[in-house]
N, C-alpha and C positions, 0 to 999 in steps of 0.2 A: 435274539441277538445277545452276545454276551456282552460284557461290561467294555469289556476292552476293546472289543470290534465297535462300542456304541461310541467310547472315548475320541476313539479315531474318525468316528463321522462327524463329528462334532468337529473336531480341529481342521478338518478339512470345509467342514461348512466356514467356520472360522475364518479359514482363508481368505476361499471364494469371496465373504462379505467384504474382508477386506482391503482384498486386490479389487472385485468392481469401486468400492470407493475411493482407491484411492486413484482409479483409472478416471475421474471426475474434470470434466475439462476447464483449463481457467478461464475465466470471463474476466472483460470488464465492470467490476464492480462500479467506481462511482469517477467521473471528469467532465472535463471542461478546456473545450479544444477549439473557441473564438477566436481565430488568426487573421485579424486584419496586418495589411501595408500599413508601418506605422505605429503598430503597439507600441504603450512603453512597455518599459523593463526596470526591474528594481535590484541594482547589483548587492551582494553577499561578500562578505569582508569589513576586515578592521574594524570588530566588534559590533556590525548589524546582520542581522537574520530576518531575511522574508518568510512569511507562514502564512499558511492558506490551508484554511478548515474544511472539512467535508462530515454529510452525512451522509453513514450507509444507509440505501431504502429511498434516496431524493431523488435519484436519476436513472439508478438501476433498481434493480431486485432487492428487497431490505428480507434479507438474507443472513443468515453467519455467515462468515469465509475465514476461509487460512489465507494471510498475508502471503503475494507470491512476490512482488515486483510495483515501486512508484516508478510512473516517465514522468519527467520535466522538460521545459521546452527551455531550454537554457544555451547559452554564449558566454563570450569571452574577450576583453579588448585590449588587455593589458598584459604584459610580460612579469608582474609579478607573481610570485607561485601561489598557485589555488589550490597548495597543496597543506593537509588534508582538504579533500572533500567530501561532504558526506551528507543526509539525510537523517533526520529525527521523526520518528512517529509518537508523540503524545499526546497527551489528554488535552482536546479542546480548551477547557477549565484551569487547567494547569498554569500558572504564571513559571515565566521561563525559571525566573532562580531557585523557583522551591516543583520542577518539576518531577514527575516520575517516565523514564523512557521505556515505552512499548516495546520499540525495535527501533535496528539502525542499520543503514546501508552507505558502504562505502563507494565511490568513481572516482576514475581520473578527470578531474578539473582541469590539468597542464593540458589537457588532448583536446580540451574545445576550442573550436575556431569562430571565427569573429558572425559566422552567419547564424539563425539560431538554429538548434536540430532536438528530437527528439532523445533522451536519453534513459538508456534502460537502468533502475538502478533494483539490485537486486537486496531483499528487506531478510531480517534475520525473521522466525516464524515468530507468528505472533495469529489470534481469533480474532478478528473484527467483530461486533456483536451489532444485530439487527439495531437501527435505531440512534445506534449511538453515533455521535459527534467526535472527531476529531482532528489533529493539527499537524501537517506537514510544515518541518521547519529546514532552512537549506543554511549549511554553515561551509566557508570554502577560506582558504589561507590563512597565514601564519603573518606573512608582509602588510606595513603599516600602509595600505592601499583599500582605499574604497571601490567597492564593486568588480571586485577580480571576477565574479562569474555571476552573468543576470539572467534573470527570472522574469522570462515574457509574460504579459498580463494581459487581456482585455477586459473592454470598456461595456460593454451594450451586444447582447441582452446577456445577464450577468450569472452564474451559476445560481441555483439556487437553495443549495445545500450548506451554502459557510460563506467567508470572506475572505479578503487576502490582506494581511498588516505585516508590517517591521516589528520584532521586538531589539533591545539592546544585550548582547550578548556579555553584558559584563554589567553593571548596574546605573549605568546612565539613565535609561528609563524604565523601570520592570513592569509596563503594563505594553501590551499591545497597542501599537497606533494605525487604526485604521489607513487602509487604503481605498482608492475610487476605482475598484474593477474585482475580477478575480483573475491568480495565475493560471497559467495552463499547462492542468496535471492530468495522471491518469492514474488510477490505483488497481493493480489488476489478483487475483486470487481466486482460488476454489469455492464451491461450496460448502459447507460440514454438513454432510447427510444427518439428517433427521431422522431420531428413536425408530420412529412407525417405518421409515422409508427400511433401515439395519434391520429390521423384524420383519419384513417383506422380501429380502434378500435373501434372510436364514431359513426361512419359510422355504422358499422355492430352493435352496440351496439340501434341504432335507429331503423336499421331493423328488429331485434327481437320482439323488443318491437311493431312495426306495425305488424311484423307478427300474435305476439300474438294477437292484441288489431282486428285483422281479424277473428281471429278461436275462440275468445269470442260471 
């Protein structure tokens, strides 16, 4: 086979490796979806932030993933604007004013209604890493109103991956202050195929192609 005819099996193996992974289906990585009659809720605005930790590997598969998509189970009671609204993904460890942000997804906040519903919010990409720990933080309006859009929690039996607290989004308090439940999130994303899985792909993806370049 010449060089060039080899070049191009290669690139085509190439491909193939990389359209099977990226054909990789999303899963639910890691939540916590306790819905009694009654939960509280802990509204977002006028300088408070609810955050709720998770670890990858606690409830799902401790896995890498590509960041695809957080839900929250969130509402609305007020006519103030909840507008921006958005999602923070950082570091567990991280206090809010000397943070560093993973990713961030933006929703309309003005469009929730008073019951609470699941909300899809779509994350910029970011690798979730086996093992690790981290903090969903939910930040919503501009108006000097407490609680423009809340954040359903349960109480019992409690996730068991992270917790759920308030921090001060300005410096009233810069430490997280526990809360008694966790909220109820869902964190959804890919797998990242693994070295040996990419070399079992190329593998078979070379063998095709001899098979073919035999029955030619």
């Amino acid at each position: 086979m010449s060089l060039k005819k080899t070049l191009a099996s290669l690139v085509l193996v190439g491909a193939s490796v990389l359209g099977l992974a990226g054909n990789a289906k999303a899963e639910i990585i890691e939540g916590y979806s306790i819905s009694n009659p009654g939960n509280p809720t802990q509204g977002s605005g006028y300088g408070i932030g609810p955050t709720q930790t998770f670890t990858i590997g606690a409830t799902g598969n401790n896995n890498n993933f590509y960041l695809d998509k957080i839900k929250l189970k969130l509402h609305r009671l007020t006519t103030a604007d909840a507008s921006p609204a958005y999602v923070e993904l950082i570091k567990a460890t991280d206090k809010y004013l000397q943070k560093e942000r993973l990713s961030i997804g933006f929703f309309n906040g003005n469009s929730l209604g008073p019951e609470s519903t699941w909300v899809d919010i779509s994350m910029e990409s970011y690798t979730l890493k086996q093992g690790e720990q981290y903090r969903i933080l939910l930040n919503a309006g501009r108006d000097g109103s407490i609680g423009m859009i809340y954040w359903e929690y349960g109480l019992s039996p409690g996730y068991p991956g992270g917790d759920a607290s308030v921090v001060s989004l300005g410096n009233a308090f810069p430490n997280y202050v526990p809360l008694n439940g966790d909220f109820l999130f869902e964190v959804d994303g890919t797998p990242v195929p693994e070295p040996a899985t990419l070399g079992l792909l190329a593998l078979g993806g070379l063998g095709i192609i001899s098979k073919r370049r035999k029955t030619n």
